[in-house]
PyMOL Python script that loads the backbone (N, CA, C, O; Angstrom):
from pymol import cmd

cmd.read_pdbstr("""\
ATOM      1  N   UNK A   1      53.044  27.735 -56.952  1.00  0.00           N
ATOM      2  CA  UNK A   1      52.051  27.378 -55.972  1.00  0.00           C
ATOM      3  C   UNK A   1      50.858  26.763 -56.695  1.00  0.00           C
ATOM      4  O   UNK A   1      50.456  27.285 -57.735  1.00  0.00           O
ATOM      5  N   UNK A   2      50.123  25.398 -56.061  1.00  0.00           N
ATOM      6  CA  UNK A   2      49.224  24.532 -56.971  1.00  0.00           C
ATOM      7  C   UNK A   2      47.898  25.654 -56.525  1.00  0.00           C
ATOM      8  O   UNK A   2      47.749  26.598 -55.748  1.00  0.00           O
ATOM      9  N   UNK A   3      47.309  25.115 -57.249  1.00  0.00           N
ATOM     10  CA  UNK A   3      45.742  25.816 -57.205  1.00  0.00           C
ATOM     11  C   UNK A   3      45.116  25.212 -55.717  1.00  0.00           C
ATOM     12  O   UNK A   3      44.677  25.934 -54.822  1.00  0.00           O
ATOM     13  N   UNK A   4      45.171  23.994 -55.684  1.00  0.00           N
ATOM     14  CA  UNK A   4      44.472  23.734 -54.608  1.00  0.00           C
ATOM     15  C   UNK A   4      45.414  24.647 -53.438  1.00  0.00           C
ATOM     16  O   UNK A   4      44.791  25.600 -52.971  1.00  0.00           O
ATOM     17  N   UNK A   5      46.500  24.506 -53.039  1.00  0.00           N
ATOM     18  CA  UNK A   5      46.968  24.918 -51.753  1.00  0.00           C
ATOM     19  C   UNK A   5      46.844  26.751 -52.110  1.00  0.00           C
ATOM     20  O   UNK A   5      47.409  27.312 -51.171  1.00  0.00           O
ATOM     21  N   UNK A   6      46.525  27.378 -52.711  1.00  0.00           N
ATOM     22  CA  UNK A   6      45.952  28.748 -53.097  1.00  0.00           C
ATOM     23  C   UNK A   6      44.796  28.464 -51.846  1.00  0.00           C
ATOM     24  O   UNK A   6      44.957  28.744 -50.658  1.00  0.00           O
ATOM     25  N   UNK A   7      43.320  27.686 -52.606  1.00  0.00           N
ATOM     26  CA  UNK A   7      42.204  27.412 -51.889  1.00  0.00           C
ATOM     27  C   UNK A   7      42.132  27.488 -50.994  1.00  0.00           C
ATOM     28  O   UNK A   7      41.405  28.258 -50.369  1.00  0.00           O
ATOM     29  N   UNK A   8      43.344  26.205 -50.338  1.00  0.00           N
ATOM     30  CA  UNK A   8      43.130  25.971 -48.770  1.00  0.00           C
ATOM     31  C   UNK A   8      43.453  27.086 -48.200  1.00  0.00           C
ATOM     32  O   UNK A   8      42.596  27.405 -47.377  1.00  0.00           O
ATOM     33  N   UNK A   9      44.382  27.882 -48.277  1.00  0.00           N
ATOM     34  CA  UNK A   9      45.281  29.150 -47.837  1.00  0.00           C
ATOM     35  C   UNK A   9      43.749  30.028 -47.347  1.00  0.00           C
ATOM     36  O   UNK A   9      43.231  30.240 -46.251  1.00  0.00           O
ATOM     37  N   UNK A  10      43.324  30.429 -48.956  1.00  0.00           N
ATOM     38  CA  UNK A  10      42.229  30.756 -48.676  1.00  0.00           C
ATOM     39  C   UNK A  10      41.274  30.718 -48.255  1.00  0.00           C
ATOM     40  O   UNK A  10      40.761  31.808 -48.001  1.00  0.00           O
ATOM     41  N   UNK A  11      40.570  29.587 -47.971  1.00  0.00           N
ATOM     42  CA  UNK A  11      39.580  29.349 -47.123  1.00  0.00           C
ATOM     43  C   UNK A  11      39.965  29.348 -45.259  1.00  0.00           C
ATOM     44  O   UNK A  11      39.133  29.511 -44.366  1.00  0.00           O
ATOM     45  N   UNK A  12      41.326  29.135 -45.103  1.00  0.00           N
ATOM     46  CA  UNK A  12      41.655  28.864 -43.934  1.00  0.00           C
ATOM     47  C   UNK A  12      41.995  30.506 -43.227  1.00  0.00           C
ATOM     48  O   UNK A  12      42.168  30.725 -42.029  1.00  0.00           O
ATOM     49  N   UNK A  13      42.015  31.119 -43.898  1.00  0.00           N
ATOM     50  CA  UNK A  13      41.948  33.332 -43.923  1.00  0.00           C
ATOM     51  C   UNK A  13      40.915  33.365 -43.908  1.00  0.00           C
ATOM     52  O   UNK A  13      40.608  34.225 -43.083  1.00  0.00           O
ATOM     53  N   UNK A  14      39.833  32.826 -44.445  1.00  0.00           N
ATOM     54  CA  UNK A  14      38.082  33.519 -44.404  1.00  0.00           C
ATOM     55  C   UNK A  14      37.886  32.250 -42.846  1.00  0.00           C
ATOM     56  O   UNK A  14      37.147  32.708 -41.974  1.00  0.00           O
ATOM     57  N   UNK A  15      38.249  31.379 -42.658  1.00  0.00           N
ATOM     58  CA  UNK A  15      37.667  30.857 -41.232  1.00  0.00           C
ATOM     59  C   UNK A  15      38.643  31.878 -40.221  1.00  0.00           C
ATOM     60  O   UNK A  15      37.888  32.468 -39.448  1.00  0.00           O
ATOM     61  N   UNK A  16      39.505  32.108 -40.086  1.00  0.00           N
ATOM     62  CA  UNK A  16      40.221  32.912 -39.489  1.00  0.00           C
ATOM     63  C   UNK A  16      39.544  34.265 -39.048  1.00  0.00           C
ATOM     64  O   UNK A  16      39.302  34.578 -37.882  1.00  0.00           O
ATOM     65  N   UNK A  17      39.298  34.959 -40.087  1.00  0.00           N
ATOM     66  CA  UNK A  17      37.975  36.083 -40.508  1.00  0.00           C
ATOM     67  C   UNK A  17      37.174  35.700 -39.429  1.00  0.00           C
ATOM     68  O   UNK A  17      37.140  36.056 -38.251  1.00  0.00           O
ATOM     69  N   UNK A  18      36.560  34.926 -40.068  1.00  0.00           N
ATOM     70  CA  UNK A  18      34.825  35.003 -39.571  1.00  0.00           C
ATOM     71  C   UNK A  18      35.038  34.251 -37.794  1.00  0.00           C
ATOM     72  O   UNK A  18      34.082  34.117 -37.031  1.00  0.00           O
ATOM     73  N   UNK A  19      36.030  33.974 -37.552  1.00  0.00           N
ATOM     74  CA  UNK A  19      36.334  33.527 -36.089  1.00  0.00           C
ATOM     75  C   UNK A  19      36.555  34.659 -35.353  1.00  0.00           C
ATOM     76  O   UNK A  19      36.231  34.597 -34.167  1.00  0.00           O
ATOM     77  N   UNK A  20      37.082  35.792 -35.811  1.00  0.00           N
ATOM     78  CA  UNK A  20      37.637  36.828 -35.355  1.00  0.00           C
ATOM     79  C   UNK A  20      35.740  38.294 -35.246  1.00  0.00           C
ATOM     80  O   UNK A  20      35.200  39.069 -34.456  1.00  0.00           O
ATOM     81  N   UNK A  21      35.612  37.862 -36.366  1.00  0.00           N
ATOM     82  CA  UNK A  21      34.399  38.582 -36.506  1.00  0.00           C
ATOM     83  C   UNK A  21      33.149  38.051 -35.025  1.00  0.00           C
ATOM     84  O   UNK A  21      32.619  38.864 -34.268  1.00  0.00           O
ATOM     85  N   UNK A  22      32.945  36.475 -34.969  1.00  0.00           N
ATOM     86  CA  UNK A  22      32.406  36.159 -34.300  1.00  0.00           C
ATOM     87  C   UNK A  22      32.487  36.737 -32.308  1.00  0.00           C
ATOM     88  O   UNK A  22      31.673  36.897 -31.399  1.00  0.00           O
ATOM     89  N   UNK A  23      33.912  36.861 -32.489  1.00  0.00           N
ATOM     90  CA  UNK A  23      34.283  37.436 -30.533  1.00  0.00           C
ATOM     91  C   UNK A  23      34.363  38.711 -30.978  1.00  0.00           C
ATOM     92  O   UNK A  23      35.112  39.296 -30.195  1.00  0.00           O
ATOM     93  N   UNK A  24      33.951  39.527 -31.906  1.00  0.00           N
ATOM     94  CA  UNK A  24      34.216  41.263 -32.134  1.00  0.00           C
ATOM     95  C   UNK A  24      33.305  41.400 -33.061  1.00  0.00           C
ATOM     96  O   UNK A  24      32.659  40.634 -33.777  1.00  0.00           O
ATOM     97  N   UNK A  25      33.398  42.767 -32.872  1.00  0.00           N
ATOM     98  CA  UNK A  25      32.578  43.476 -34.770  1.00  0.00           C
ATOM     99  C   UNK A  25      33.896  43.597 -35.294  1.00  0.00           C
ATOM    100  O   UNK A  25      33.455  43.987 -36.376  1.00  0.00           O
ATOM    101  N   UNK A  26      34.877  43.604 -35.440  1.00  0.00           N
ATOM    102  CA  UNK A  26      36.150  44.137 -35.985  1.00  0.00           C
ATOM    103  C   UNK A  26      35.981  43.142 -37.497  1.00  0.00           C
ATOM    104  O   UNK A  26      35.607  41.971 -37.431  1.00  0.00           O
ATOM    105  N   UNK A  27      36.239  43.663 -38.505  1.00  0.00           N
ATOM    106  CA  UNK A  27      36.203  42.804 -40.056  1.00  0.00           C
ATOM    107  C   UNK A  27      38.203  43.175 -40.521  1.00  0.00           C
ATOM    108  O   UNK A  27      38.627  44.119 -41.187  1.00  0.00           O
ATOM    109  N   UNK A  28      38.972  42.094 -39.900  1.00  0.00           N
ATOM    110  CA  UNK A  28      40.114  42.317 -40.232  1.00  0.00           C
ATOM    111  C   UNK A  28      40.777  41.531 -41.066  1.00  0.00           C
ATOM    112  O   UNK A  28      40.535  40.325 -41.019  1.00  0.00           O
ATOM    113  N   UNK A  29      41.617  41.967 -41.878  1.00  0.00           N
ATOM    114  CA  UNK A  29      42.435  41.443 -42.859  1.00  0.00           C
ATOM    115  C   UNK A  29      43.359  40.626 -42.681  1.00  0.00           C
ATOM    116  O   UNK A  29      44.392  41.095 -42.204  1.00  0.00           O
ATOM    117  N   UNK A  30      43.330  39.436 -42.932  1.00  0.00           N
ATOM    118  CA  UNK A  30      44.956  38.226 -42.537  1.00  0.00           C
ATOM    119  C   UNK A  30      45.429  38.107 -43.689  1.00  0.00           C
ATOM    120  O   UNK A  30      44.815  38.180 -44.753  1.00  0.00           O
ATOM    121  N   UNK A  31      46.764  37.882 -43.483  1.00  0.00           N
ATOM    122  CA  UNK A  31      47.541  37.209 -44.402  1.00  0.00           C
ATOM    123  C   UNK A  31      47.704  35.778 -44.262  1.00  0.00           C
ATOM    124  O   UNK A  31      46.786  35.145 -43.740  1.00  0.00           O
ATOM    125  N   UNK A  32      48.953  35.063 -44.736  1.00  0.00           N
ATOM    126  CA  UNK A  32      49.745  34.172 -44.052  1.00  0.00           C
ATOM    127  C   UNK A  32      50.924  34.057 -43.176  1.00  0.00           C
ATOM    128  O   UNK A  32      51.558  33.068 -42.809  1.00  0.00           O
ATOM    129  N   UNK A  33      51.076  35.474 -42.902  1.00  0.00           N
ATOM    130  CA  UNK A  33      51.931  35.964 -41.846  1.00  0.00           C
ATOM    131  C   UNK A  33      51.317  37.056 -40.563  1.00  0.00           C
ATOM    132  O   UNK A  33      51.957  37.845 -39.867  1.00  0.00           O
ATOM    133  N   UNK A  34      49.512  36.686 -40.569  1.00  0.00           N
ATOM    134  CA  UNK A  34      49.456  37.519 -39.265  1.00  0.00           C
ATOM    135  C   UNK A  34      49.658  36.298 -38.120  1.00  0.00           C
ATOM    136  O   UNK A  34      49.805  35.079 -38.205  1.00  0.00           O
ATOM    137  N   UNK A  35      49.582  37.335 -36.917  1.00  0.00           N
ATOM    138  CA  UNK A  35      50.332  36.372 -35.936  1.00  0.00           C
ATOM    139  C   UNK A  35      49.309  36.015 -35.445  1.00  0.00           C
ATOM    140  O   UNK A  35      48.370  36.792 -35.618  1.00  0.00           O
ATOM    141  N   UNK A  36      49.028  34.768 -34.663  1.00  0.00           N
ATOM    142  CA  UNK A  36      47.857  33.840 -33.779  1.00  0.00           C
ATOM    143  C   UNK A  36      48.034  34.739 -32.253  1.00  0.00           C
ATOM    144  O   UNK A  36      48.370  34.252 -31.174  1.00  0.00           O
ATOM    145  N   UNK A  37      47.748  35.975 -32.499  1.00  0.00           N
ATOM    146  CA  UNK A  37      47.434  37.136 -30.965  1.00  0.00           C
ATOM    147  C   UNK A  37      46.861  37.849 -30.649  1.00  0.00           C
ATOM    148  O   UNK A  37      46.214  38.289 -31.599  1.00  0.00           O
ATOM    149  N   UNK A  38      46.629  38.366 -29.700  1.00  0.00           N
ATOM    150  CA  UNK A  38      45.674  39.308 -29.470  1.00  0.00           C
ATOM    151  C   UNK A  38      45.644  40.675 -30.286  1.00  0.00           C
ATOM    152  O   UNK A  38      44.627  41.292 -30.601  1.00  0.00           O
ATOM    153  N   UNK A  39      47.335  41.126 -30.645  1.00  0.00           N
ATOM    154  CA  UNK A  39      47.400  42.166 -30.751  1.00  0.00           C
ATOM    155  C   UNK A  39      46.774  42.384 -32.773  1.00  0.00           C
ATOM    156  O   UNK A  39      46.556  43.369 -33.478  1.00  0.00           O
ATOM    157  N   UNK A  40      46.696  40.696 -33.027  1.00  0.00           N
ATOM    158  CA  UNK A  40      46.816  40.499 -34.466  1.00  0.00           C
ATOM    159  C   UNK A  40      45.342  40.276 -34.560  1.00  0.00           C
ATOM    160  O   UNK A  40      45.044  39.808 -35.659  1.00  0.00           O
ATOM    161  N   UNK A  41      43.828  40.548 -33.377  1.00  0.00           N
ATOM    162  CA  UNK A  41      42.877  40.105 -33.364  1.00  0.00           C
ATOM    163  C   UNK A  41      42.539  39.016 -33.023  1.00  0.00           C
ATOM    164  O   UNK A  41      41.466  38.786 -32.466  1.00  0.00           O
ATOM    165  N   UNK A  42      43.623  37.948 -33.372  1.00  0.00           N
ATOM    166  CA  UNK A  42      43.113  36.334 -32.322  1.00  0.00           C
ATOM    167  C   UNK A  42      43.327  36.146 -31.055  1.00  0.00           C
ATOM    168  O   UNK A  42      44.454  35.850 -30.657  1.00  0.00           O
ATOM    169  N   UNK A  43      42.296  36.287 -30.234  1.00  0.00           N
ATOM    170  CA  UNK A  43      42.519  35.939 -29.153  1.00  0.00           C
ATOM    171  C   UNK A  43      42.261  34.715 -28.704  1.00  0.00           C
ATOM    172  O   UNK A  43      42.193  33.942 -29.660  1.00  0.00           O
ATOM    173  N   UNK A  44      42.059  34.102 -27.517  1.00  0.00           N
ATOM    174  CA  UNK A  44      42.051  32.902 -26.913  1.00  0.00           C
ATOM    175  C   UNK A  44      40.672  32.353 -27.958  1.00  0.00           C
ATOM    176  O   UNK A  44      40.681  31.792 -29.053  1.00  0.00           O
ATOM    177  N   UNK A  45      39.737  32.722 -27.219  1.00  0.00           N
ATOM    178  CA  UNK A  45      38.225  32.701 -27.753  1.00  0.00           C
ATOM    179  C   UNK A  45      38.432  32.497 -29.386  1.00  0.00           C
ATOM    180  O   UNK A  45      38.184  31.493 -30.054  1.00  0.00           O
ATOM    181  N   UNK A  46      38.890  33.592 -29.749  1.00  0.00           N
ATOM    182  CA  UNK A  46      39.029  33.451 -31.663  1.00  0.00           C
ATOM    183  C   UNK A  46      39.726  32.402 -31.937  1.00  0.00           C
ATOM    184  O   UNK A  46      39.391  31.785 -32.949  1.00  0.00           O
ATOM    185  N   UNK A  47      40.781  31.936 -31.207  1.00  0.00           N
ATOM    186  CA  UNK A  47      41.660  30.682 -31.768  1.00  0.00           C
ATOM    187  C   UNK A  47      41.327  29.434 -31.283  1.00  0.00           C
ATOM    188  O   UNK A  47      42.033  28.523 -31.715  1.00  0.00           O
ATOM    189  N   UNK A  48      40.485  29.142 -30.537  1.00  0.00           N
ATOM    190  CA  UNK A  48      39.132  28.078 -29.834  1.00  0.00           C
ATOM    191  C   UNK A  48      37.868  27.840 -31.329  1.00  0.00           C
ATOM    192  O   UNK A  48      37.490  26.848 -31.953  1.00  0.00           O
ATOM    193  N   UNK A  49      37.643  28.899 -31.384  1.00  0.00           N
ATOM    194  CA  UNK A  49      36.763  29.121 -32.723  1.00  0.00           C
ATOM    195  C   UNK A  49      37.150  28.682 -34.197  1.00  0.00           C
ATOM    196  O   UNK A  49      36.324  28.276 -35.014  1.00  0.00           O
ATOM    197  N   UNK A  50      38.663  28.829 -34.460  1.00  0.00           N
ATOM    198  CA  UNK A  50      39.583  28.746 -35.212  1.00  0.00           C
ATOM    199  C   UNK A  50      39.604  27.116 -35.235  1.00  0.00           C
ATOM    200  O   UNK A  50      39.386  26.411 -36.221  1.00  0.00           O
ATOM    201  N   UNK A  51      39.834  26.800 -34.266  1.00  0.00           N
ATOM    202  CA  UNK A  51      40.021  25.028 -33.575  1.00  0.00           C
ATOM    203  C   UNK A  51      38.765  24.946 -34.854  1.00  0.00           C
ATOM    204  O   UNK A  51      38.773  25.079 -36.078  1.00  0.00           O
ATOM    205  N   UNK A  52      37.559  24.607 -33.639  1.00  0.00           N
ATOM    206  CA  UNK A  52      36.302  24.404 -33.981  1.00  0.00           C
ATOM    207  C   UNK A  52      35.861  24.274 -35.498  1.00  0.00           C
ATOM    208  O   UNK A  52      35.604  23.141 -35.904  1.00  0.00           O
ATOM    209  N   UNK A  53      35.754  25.360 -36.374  1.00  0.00           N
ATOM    210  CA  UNK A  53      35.486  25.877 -37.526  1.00  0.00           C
ATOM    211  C   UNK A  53      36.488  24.813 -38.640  1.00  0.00           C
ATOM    212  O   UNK A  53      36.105  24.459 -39.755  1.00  0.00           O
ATOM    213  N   UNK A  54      37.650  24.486 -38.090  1.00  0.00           N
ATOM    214  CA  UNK A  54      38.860  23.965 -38.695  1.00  0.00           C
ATOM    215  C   UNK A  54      38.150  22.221 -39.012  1.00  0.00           C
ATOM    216  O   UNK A  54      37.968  21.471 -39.971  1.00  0.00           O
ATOM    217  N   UNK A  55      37.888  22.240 -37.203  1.00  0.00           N
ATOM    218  CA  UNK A  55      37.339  20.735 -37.032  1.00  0.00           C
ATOM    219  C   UNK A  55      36.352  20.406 -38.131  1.00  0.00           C
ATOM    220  O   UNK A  55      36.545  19.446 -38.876  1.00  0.00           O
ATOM    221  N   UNK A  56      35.409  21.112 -38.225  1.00  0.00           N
ATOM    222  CA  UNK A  56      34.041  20.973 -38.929  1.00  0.00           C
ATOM    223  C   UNK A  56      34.400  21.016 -40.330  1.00  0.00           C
ATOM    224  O   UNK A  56      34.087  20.111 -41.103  1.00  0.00           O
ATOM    225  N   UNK A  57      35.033  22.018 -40.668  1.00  0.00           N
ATOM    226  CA  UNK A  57      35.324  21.937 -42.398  1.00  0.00           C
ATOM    227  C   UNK A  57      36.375  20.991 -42.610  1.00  0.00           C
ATOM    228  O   UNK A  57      36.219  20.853 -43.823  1.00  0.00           O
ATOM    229  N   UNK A  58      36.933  20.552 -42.443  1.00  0.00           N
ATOM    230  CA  UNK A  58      37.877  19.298 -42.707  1.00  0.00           C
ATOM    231  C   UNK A  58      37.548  17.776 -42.117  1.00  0.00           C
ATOM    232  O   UNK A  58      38.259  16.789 -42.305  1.00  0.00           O
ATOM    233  N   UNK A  59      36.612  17.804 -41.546  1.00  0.00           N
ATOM    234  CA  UNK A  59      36.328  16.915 -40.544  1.00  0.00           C
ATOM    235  C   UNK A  59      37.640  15.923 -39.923  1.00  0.00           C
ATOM    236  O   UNK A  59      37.742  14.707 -40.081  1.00  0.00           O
ATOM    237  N   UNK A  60      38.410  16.650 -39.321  1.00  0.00           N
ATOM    238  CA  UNK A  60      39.228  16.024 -38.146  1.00  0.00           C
ATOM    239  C   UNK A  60      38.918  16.477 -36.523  1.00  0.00           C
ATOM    240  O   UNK A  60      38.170  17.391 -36.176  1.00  0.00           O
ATOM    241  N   UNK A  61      39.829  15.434 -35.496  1.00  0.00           N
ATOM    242  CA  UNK A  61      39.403  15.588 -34.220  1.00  0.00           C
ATOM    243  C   UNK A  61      40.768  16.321 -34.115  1.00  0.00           C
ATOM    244  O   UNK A  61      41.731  15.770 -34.647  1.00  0.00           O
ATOM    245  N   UNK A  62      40.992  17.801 -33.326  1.00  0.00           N
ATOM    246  CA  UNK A  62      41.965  18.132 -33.234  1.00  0.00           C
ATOM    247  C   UNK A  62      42.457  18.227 -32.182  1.00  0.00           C
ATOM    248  O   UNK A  62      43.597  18.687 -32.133  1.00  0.00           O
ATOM    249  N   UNK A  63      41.721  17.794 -30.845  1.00  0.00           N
ATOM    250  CA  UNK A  63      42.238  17.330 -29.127  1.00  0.00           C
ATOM    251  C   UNK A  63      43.673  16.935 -29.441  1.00  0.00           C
ATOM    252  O   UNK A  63      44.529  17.527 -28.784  1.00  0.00           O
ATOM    253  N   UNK A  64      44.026  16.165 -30.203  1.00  0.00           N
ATOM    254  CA  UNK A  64      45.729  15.505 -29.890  1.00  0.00           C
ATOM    255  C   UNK A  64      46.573  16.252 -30.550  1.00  0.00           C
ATOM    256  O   UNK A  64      47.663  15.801 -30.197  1.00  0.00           O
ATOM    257  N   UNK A  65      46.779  17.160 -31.330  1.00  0.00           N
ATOM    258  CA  UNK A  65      47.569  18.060 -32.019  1.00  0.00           C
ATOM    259  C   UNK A  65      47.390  19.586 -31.678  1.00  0.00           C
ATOM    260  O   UNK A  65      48.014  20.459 -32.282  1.00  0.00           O
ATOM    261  N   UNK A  66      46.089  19.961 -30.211  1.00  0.00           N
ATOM    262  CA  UNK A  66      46.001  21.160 -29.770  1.00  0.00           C
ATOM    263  C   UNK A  66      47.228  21.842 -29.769  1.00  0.00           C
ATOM    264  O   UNK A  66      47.541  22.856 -30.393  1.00  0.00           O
ATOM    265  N   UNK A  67      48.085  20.945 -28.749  1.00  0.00           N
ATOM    266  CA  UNK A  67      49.392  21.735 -27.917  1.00  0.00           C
ATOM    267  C   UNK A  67      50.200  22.271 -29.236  1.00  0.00           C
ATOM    268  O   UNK A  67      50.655  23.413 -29.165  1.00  0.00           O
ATOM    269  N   UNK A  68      50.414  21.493 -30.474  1.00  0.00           N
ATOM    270  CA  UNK A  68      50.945  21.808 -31.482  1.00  0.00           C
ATOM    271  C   UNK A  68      50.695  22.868 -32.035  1.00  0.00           C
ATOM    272  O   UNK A  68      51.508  23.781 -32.182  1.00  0.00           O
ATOM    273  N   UNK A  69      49.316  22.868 -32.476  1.00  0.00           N
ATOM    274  CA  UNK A  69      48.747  24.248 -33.103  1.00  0.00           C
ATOM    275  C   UNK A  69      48.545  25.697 -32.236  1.00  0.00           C
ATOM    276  O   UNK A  69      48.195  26.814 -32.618  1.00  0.00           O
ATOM    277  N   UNK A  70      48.999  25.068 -30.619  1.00  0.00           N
ATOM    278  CA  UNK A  70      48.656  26.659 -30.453  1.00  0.00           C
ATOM    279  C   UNK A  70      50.330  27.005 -30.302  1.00  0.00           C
ATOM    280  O   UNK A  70      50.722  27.977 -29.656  1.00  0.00           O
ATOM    281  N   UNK A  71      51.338  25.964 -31.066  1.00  0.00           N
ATOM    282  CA  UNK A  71      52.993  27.179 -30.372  1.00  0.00           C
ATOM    283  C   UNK A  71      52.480  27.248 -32.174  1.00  0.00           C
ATOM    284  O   UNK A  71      52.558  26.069 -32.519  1.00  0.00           O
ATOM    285  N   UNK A  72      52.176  27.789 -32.978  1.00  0.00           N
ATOM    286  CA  UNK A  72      51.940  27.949 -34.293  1.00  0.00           C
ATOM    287  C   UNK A  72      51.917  29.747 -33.957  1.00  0.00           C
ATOM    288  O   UNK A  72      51.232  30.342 -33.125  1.00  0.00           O
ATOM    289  N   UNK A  73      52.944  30.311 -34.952  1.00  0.00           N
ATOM    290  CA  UNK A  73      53.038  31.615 -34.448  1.00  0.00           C
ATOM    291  C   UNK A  73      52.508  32.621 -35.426  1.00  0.00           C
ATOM    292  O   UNK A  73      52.727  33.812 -35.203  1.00  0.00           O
ATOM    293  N   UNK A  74      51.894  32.292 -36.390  1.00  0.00           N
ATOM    294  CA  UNK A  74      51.057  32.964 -37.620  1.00  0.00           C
ATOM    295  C   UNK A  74      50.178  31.745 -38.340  1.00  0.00           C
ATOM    296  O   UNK A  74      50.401  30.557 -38.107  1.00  0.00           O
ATOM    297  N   UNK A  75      49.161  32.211 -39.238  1.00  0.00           N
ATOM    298  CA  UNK A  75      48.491  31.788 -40.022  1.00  0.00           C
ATOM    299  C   UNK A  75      49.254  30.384 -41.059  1.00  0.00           C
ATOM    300  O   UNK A  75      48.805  29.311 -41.461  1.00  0.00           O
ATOM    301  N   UNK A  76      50.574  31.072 -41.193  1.00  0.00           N
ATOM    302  CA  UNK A  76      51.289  30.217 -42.405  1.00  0.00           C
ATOM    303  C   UNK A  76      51.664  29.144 -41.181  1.00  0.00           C
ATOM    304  O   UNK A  76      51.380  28.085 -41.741  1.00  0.00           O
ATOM    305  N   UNK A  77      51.987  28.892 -40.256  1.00  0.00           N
ATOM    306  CA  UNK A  77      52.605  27.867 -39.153  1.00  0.00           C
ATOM    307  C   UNK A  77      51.246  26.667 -38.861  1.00  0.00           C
ATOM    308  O   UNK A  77      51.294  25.438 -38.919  1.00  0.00           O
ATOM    309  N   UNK A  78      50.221  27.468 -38.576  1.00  0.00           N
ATOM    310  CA  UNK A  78      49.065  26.641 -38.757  1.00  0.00           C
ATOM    311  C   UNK A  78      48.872  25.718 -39.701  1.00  0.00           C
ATOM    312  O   UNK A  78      48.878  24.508 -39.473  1.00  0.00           O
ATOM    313  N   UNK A  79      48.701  26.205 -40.739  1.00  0.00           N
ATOM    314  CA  UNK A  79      48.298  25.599 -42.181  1.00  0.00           C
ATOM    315  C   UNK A  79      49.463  24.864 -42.395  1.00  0.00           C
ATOM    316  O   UNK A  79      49.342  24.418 -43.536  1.00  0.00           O
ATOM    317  N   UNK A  80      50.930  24.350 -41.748  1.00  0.00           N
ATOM    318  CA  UNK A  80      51.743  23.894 -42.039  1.00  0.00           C
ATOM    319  C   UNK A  80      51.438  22.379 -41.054  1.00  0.00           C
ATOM    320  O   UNK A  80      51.598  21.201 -41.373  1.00  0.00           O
ATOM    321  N   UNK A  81      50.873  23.081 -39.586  1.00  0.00           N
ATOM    322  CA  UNK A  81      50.542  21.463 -38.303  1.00  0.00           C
ATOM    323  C   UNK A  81      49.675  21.210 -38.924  1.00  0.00           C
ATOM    324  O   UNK A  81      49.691  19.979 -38.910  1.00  0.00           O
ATOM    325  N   UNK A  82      48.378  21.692 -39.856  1.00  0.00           N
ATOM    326  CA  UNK A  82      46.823  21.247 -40.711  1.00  0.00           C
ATOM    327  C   UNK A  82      47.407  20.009 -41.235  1.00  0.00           C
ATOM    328  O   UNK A  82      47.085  18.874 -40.884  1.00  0.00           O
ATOM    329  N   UNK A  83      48.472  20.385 -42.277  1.00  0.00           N
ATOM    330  CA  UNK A  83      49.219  19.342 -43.109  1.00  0.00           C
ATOM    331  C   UNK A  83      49.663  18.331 -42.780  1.00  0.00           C
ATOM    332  O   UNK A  83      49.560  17.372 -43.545  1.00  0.00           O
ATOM    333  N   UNK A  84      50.197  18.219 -41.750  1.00  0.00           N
ATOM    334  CA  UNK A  84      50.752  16.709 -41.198  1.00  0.00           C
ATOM    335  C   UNK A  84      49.431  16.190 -40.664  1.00  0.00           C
ATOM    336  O   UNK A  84      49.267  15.093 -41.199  1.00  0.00           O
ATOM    337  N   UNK A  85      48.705  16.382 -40.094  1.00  0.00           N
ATOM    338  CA  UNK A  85      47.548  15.744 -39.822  1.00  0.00           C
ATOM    339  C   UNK A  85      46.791  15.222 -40.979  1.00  0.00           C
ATOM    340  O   UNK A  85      46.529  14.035 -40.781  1.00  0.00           O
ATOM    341  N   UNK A  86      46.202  15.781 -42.452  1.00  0.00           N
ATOM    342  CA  UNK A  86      45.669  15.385 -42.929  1.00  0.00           C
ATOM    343  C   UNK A  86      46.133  14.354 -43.818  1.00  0.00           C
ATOM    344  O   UNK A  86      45.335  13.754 -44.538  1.00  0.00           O
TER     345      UNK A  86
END
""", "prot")
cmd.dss("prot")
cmd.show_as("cartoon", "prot")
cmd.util.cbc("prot")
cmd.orient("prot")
């Protein structure tokens, strides 16, 4: 695994974080296999936030690849639709 895709992994778990932190007090732990759900802490709101946060640090428009990223069924599925876009 390259160093950079370590980074991205990582930084894309601390926006995940702090999206989740933002609709809760809850401070929860992701992997690249938690799931994009409620029961995993993301809810609608957190994965709107997730959008958002994504948009801004990468600077892309992500309106046309929404429908894509939300059948994304964990963290690692995400960071996989990120990739074809950039």
């Amino acid at each position: 695994m390259t160093e950079d895709k370590i980074i991205l992994e990582e930084e894309i778990l601390e926006i995940c974080r702090e999206a989740v932190r933002q609709v809760s007090a809850e401070d929860r732990e992701f992997t690249m296999d938690t799931e994009l759900s409620a029961k995993d802490g993301i809810d609608s709101l957190a994965f709107m936030n997730i959008i958002i946060a994504l948009e801004i640090r990468f600077d892309v428009v992500l309106d046309e690849r929404l429908a894509a990223l939300k059948e994304a069924k964990n963290i690692r599925e995400l960071i996989e639709q990120l990739k074809q876009i950039r």
